[in-house]
C-alpha positions in Angstrom: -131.1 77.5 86.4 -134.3 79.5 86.7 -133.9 82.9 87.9 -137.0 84.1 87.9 -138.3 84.8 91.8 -141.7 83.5 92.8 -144.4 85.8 93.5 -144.0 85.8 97.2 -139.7 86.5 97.0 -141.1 89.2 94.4 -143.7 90.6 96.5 -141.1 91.3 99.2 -138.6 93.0 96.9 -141.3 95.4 95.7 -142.3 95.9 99.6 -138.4 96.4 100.0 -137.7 98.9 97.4 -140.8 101.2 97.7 -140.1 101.9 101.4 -136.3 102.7 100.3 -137.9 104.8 97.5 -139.9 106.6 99.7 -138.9 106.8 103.1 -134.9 105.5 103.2 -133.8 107.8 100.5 -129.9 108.9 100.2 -130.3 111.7 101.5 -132.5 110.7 104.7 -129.7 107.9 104.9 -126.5 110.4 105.1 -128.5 111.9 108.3 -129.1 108.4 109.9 -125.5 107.4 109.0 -124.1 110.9 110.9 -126.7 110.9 114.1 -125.0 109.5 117.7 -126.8 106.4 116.9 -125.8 105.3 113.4 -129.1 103.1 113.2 -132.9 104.4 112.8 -135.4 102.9 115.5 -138.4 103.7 113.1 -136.3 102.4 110.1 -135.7 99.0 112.4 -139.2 99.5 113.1 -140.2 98.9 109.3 -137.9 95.9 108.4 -140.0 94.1 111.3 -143.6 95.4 110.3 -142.3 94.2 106.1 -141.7 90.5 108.0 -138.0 91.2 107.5 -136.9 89.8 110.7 -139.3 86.9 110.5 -138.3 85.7 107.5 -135.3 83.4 107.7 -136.6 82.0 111.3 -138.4 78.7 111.3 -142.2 78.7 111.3 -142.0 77.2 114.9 -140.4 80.1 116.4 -142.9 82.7 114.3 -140.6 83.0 111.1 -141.6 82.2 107.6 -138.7 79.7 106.9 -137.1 81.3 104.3 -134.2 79.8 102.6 -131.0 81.2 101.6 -132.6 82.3 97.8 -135.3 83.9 99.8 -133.0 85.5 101.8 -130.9 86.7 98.4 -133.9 88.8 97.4 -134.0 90.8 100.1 -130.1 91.2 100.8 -130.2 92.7 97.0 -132.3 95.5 98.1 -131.0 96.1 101.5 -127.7 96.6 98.9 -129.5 98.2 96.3 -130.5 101.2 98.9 -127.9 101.0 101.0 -129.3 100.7 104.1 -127.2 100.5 106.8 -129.6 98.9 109.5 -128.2 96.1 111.7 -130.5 94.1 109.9 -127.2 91.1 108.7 -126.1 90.9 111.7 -128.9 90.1 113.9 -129.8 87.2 111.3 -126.6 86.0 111.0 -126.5 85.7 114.8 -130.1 83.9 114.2 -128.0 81.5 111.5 -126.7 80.4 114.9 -128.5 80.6 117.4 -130.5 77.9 115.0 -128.1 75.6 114.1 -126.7 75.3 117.9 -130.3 74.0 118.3 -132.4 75.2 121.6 -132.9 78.1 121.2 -136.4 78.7 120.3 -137.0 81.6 122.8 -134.3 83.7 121.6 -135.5 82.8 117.9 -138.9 83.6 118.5 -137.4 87.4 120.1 -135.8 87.7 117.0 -138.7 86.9 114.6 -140.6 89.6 116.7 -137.8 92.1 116.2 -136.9 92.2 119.7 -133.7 91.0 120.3 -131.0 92.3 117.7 -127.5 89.9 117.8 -124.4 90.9 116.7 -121.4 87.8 116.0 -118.0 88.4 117.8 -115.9 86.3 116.1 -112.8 88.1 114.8 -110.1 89.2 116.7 -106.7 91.5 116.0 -104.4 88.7 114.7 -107.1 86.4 113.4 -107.4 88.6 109.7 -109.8 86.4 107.9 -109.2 82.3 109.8 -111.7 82.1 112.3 -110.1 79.5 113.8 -107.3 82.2 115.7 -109.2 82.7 118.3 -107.6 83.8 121.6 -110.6 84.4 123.7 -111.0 81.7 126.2 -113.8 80.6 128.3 -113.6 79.2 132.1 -115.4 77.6 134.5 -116.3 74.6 132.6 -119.9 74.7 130.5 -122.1 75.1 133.9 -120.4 78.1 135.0 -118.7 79.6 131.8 -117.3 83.2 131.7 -115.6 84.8 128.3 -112.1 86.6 128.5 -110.7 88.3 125.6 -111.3 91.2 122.7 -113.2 91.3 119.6 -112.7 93.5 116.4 -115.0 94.8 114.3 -117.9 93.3 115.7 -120.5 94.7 112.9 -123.6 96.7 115.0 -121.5 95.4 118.6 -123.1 99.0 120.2 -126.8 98.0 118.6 -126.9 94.6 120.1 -128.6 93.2 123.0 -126.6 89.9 122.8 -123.1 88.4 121.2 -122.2 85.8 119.7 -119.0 84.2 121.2 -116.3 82.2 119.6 -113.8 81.8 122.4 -111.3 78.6 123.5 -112.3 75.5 126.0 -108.8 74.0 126.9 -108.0 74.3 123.5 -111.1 73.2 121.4 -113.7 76.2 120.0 -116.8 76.8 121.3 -119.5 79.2 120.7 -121.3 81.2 123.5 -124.0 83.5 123.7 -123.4 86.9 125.9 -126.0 89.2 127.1 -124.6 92.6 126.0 -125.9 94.0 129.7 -124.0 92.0 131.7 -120.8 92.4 133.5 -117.9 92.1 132.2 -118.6 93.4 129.1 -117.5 96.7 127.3 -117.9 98.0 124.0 -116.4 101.0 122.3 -118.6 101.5 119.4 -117.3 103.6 115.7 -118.3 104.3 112.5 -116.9 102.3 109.4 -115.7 103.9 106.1 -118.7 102.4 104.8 -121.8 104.2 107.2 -122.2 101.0 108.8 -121.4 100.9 112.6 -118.8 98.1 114.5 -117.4 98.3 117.5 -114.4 96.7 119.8 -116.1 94.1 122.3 -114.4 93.6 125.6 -115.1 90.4 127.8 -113.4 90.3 131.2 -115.2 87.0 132.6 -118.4 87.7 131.4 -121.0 85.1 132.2 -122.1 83.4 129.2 -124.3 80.3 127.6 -122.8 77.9 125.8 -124.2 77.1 122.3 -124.4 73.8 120.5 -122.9 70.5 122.1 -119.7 70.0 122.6 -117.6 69.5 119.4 -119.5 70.7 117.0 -118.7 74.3 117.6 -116.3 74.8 114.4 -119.2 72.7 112.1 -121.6 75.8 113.3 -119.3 78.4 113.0 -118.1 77.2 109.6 -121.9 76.9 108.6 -123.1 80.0 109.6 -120.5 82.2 108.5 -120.7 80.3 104.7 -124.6 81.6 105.3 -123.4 84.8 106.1 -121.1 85.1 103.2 -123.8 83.8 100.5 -126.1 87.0 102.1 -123.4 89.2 101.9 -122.5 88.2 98.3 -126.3 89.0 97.4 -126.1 92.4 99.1 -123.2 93.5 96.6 -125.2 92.2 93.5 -127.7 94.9 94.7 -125.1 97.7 95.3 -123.9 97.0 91.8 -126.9 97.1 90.5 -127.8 100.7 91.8 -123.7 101.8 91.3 -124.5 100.3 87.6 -127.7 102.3 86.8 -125.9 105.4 88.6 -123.4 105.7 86.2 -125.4 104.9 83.1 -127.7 107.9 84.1 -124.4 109.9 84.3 -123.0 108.8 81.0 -126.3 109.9 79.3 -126.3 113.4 80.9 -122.7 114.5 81.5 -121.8 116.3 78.4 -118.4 116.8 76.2 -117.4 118.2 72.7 -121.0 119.0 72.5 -122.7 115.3 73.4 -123.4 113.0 76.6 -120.1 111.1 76.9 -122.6 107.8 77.0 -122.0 108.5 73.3 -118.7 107.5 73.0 -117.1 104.3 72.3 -114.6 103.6 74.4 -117.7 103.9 77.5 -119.4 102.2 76.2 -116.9 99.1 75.9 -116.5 99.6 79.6 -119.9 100.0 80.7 -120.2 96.3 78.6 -117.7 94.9 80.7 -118.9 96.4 83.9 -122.2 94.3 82.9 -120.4 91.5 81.9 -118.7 91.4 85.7 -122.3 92.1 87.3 -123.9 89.7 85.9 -121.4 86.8 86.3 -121.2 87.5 89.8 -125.5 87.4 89.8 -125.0 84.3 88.5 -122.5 82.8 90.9 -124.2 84.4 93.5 -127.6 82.5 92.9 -125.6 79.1 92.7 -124.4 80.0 96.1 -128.0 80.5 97.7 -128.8 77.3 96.1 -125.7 75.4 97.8 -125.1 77.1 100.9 -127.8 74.8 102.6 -126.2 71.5 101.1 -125.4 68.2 103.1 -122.3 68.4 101.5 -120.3 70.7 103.3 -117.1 70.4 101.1 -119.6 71.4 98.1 -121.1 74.2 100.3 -117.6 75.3 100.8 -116.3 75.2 97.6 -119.6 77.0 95.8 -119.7 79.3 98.7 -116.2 79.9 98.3 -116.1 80.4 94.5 -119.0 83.1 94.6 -116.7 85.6 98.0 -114.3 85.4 95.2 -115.9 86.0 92.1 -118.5 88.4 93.3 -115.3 90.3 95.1 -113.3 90.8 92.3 -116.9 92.0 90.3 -117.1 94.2 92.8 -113.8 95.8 92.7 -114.1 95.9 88.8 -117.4 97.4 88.9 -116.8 100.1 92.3 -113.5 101.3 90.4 -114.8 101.7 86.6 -117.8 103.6 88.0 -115.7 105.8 89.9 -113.6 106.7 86.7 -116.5 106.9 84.5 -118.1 109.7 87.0 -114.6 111.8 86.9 -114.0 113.5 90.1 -117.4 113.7 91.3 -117.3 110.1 91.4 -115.7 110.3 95.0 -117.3 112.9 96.5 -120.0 112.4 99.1 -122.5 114.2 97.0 -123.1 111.3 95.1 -124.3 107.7 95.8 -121.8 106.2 93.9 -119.0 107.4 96.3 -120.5 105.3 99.1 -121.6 102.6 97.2 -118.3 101.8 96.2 -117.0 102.0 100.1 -119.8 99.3 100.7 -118.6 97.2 98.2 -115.1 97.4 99.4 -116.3 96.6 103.0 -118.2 93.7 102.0 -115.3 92.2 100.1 -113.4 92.5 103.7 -116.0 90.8 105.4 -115.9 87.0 106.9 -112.9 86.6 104.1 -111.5 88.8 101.1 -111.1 87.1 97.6 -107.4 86.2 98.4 -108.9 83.9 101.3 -111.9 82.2 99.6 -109.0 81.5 96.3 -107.2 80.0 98.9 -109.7 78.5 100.4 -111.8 77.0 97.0 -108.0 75.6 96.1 -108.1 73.6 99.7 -110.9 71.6 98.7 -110.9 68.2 97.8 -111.4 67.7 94.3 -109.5 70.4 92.5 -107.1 70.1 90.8 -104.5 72.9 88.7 -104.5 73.7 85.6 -101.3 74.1 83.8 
């Protein structure tokens, strides 16, 4: 496989990182991270002037119709810098919006930077199966209103519309919710991570039902595989950055008279923290690659096999790094602190590894070994 970008997916990761260089540094990040807000307008502002926004909507709706490996690039440096921008979750709520079919409007808002979505799918007994949903919708598909409560809907407070999964007599269904209406209520909090989620609750809140009727579950399963695959390429970029963080320690902290980088037993770790990165880089691409597959047991399965792997990268790399910085490797001084508390997060997020094991195991096709 050929991992070289092309010029434009390189073009846009230069864009990326020179505006978190220069303008989203760690320190201007720990004041955007403690405001009211959580989020920076003028940050937002940026991701939609770089084409952020407009990149993974289809040229029809004023996108540039990028793919998944597109969509990798960028992910890596949102990672990389940490920025904490609800930047996923609108275009994971876009991931819907287009596969439910029309809704160019909304698609065209969110090209434009316009309309940021958030995706209120989980729910306090639902862990990581989507499918436990006990939010119900009434009044048939003309008329529908949304009852129920949503947990840790990611940027819930920063949205201007939800997306739904509730119960029709039973079956799942997706709908779209207008975060103005009534009927809706959202107590919004900070994660251990910087980012910002909130609790969403829907007392008969008039809402729009997306995609026809039975292929909710297809859509929701789709898009969240999407949204896994992006998140999996967002930790390859935090590893990166917790990577090259404590390589620049290990050549400047000094003991017994030399930088600890010297020693050998450091360096056999910092060989298998690369080792871990770049396995889960590799899996990672596949999974970009896949995730837009006809086959959806083969979508499943890759997408699955990369939650897991890159998890347990992450996990490997976040705790090394920690050791290998000593104390100061948890404080929140350093970068590495709250790199490692994005890393955890995004292993939590739309499964764990335990989940996509499980799940990779389901799948037709595999068999035990032993």
């Amino acid at each position: 496989m050929d991992f070289s970008y092309k010029e434009e997916q390189q073009a846009f990761a230069d864009a990326l990182r020179r505006w978190v260089e220069r303008d989203y540094t760690f320190e201007k990040r720990r004041a955007i991270v403690h405001s009211e807000a959580g989020v920076s307008p003028e940050a937002w502002a940026t991701l939609v002037e770089l084409g952020m926004t407009a990149l993974p909507v289809p040229e029809a709706q004023g996108g540039f119709d990028g793919t998944a490996v597109d969509m990798l690039v960028v992910m890596q440096e949102l990672g990389r810098g940490l920025v904490v921008e609800p930047y996923f979750a609108t275009v994971l709520g876009a991931k819907f919006l287009a596969l439910a079919g029309g809704q160019e409007a909304l698609l065209e808002r969110v090209a434009a930077g316009d309309l940021k979505l958030a995706c209120a799918l989980a729910e306090q007994q639902s862990r990581h199966d989507l499918s436990a949903i006990g939010a119900v919708a009434t009044g048939g598909l003309e008329n529908a209103a949304v009852s129920g409560v949503k947990t840790v809907v990611l940027h819930g407070a920063q949205a201007d519309a939800f997306i739904v999964s509730a119960k029709v007599d039973g079956a799942i269904a997706l709908f779209l919710v207008d975060a103005d209406t009534a009927g809706v209520a959202v107590r919004d909090y900070r994660t251990i991570d910087g980012m910002r989620a909130a609790t969403v609750s829907f007392d008969h809140a008039p809402a729009t039902p997306l995609g026809a009727p039975g292929q909710a579950w297809e859509i929701l399963e789709a898009a969240t595989d999407y949204g896994a695959t992006l998140l999996c390429a967002e930790a390859i970029g935090a590893m990166d950055a917790l990577f090259a963080a404590t390589l620049d320690y290990l050549k400047t902290r000094q003991q017994f008279g030399a930088p600890i980088g010297k020693f050998q037993a450091l360096q056999h770790r910092m060989a298998d923290m690369f080792i871990h990165l770049e396995q889960a880089r590799s899996i990672a691409m596949l999974a970009a690659v896949k995730v837009a597959s006809g086959d959806a047991e083969e979508r499943r399965r890759v997408v699955s096999a990369a939650k897991a792997r890159v998890g347990q990268a992450a996990q490997f790399v976040g705790q090394q790094a920690v050791q290998l910085h000593g104390g100061m490797g948890v404080t929140d001084e350093l970068p590495a602190a709250h790199l490692f508390k994005r890393l955890t997060t995004i292993g939590l997020t739309l499964g764990d590894t335990d989940h996509h094991v499980q799940r990779f195991i389901a799948q037709p096709g595999f068999q035990a070994v032993g």
